[in-house]
Backbone as a printed PyTorch tensor [residue, N CA C, xyz], in Angstrom:
tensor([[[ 97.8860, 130.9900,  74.9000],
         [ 98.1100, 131.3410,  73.5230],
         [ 96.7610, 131.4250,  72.8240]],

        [[ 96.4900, 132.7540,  72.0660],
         [ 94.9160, 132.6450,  71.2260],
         [ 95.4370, 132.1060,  69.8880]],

        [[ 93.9270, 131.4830,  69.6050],
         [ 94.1700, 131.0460,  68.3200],
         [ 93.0990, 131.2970,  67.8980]],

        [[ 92.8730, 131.7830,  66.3790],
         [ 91.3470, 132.1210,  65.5850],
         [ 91.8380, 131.3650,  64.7020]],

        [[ 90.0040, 130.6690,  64.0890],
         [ 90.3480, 129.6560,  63.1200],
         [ 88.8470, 130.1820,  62.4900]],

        [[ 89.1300, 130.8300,  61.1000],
         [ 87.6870, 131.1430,  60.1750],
         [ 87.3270, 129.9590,  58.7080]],

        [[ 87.0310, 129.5220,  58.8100],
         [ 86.5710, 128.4840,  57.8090],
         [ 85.2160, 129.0350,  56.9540]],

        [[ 86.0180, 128.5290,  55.6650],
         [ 84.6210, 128.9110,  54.2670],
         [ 85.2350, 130.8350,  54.5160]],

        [[ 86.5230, 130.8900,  54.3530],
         [ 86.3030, 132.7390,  54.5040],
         [ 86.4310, 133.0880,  52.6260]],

        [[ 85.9450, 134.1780,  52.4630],
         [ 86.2680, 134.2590,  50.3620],
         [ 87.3210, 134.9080,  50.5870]],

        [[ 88.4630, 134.1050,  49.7440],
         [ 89.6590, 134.5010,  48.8030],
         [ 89.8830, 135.6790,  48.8980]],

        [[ 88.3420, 136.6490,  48.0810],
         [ 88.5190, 137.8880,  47.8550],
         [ 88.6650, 138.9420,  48.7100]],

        [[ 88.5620, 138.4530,  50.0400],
         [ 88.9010, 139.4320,  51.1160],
         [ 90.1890, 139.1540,  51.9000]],

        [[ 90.3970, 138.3560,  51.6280],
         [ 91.9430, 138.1230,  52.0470],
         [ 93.2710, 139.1990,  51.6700]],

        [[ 93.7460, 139.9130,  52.4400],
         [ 95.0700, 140.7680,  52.1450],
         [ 95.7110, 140.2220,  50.8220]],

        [[ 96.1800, 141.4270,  50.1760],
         [ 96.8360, 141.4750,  48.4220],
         [ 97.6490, 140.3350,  48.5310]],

        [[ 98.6400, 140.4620,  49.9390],
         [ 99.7730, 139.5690,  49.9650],
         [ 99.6240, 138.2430,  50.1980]],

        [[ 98.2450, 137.6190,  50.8030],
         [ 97.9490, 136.4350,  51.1300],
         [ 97.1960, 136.2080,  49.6710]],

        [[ 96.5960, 136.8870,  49.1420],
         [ 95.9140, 136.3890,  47.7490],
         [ 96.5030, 135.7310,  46.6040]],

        [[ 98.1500, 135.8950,  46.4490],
         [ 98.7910, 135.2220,  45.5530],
         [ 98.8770, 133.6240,  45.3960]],

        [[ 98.4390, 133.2420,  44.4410],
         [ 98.2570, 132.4740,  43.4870],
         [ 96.6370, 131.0920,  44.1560]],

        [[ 95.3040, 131.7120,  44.6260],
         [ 94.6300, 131.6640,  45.3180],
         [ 93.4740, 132.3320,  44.2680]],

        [[ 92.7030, 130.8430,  43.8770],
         [ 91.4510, 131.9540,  43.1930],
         [ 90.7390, 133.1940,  44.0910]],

        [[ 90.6860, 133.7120,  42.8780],
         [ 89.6390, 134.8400,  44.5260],
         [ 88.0110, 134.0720,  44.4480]],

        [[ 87.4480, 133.4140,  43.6860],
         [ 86.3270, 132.6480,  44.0610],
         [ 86.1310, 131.7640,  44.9730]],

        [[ 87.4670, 131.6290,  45.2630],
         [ 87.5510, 130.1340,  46.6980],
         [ 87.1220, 130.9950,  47.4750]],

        [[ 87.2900, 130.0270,  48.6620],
         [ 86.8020, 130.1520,  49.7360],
         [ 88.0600, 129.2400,  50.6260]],

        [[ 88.4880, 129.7760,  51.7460],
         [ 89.7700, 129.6140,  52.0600],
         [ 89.5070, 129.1220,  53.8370]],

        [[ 90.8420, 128.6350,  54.5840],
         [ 89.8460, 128.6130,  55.9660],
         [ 91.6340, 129.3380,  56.5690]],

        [[ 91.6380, 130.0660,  57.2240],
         [ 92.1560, 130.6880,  57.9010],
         [ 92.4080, 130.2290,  59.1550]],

        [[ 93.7610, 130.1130,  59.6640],
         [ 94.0380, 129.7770,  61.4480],
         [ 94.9900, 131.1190,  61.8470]],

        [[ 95.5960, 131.6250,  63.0580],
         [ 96.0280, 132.8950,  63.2660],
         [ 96.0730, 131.9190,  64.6020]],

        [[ 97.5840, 131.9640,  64.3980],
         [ 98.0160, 132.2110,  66.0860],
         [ 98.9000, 132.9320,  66.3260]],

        [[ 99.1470, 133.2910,  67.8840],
         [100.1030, 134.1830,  68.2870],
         [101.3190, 133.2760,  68.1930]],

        [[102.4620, 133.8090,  67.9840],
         [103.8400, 133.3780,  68.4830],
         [103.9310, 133.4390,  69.6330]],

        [[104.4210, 132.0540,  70.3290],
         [104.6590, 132.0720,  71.7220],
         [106.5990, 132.7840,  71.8760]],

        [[106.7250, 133.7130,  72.3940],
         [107.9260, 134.2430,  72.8360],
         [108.4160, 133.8070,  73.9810]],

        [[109.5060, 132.6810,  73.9070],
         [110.2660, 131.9680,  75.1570],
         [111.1960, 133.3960,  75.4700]],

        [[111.2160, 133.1920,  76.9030],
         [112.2950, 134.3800,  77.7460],
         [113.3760, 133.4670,  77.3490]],

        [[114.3370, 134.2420,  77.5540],
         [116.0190, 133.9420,  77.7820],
         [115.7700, 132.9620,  79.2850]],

        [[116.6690, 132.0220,  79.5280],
         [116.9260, 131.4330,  80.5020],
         [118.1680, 132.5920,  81.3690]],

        [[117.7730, 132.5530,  82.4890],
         [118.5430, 133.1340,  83.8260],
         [119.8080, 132.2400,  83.8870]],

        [[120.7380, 132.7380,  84.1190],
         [121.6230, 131.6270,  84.8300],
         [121.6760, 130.3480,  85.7380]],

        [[120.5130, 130.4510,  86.4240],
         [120.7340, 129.0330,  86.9780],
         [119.7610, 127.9440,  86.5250]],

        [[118.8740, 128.5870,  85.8810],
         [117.9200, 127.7320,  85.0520],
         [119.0370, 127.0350,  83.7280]],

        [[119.9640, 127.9970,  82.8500],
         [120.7860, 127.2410,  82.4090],
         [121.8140, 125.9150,  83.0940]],

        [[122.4540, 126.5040,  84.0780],
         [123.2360, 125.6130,  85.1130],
         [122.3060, 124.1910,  84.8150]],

        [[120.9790, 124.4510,  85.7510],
         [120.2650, 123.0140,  86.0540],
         [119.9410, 122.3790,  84.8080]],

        [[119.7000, 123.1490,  83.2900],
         [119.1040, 122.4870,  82.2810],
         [120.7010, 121.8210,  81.9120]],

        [[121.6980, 122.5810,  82.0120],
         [123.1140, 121.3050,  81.6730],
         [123.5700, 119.8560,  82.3110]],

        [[123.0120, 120.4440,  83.5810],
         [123.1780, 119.2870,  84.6760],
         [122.7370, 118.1270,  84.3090]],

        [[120.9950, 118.4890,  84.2270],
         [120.0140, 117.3380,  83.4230],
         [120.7920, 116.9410,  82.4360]],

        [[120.9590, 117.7170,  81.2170],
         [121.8330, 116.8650,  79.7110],
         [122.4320, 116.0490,  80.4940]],

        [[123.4850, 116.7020,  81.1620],
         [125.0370, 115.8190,  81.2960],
         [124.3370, 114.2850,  82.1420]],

        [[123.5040, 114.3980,  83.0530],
         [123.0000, 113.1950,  83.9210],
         [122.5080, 112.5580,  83.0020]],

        [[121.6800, 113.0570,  82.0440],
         [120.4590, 111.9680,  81.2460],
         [121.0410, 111.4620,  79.8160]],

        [[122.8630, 111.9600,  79.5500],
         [123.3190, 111.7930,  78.2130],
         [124.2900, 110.4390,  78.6580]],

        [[124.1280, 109.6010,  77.9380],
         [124.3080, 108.3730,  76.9850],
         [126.0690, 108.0490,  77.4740]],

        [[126.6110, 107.7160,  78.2680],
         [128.1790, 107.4250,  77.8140],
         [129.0310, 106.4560,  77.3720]],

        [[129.9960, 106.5560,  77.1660],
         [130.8920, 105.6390,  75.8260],
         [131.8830, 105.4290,  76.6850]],

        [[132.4350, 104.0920,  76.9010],
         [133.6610, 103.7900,  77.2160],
         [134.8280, 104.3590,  76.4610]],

        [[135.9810, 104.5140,  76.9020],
         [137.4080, 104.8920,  76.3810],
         [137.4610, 104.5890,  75.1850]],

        [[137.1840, 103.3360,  75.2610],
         [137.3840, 102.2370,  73.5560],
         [136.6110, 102.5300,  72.7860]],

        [[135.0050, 102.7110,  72.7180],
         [134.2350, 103.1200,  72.3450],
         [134.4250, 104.7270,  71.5260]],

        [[134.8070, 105.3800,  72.8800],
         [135.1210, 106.6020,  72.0740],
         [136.6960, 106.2440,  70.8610]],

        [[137.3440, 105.9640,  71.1370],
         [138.8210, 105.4660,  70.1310],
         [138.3500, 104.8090,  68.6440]],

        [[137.5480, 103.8360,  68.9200],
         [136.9640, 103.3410,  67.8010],
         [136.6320, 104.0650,  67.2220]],

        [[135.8950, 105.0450,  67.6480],
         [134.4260, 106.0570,  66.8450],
         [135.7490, 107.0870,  65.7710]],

        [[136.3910, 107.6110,  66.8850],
         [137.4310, 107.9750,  65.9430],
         [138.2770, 107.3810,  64.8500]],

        [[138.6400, 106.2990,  65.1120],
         [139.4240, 105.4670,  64.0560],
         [138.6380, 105.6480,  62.9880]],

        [[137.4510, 104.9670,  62.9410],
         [136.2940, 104.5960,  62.0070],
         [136.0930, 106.4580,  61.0550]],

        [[135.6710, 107.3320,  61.9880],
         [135.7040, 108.8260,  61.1690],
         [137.2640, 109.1820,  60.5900]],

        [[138.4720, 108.6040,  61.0470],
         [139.7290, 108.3640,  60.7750],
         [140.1760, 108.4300,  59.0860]],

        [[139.6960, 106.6750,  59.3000],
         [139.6690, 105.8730,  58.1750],
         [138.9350, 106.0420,  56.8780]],

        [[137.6820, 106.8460,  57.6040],
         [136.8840, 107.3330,  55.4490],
         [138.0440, 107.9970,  55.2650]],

        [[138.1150, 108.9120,  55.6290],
         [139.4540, 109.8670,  54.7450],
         [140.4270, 109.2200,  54.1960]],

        [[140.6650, 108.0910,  54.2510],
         [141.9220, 107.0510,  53.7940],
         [141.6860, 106.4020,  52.3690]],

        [[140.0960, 106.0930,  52.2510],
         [139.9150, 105.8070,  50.9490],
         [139.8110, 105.9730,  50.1100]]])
């Protein structure tokens, strides 16, 4: 990924649209990077990235889950 970084640049040369509300006597410092563009995942790169979630995610007993519900249940009651 490039990145340009101009420091001490004048205000006054800065594009109309970047000049708003920016003395033009300053002096400004400028960074510019590219956007990094992620590809779409392939199908099995998705597959394996679910796999991981599902292996590395957190689980709740029966009760645990029942409770959780009761409890989101019950605001509505008051």
């Amino acid at each position: 990924m490039n990145k340009i970084v101009l420091e001490h640049y004048p205000a006054s040369k800065l594009p109309q649209e970047l000049r708003e509300g920016i003395d033009l006597a300053a002096t400004v410092k400028i960074t510019v990077e590219e956007e990094a563009v992620r590809k779409p995942m392939n199908r099995e790169e998705l597959r394996n990235s679910l796999l991981t979630a599902r292996a590395k995610a957190k689980g709740v007993t029966l009760e645990e889950a029942v409770a959780r519900v009761r409890e989101l249940r019950d605001e509505w009651d008051d």
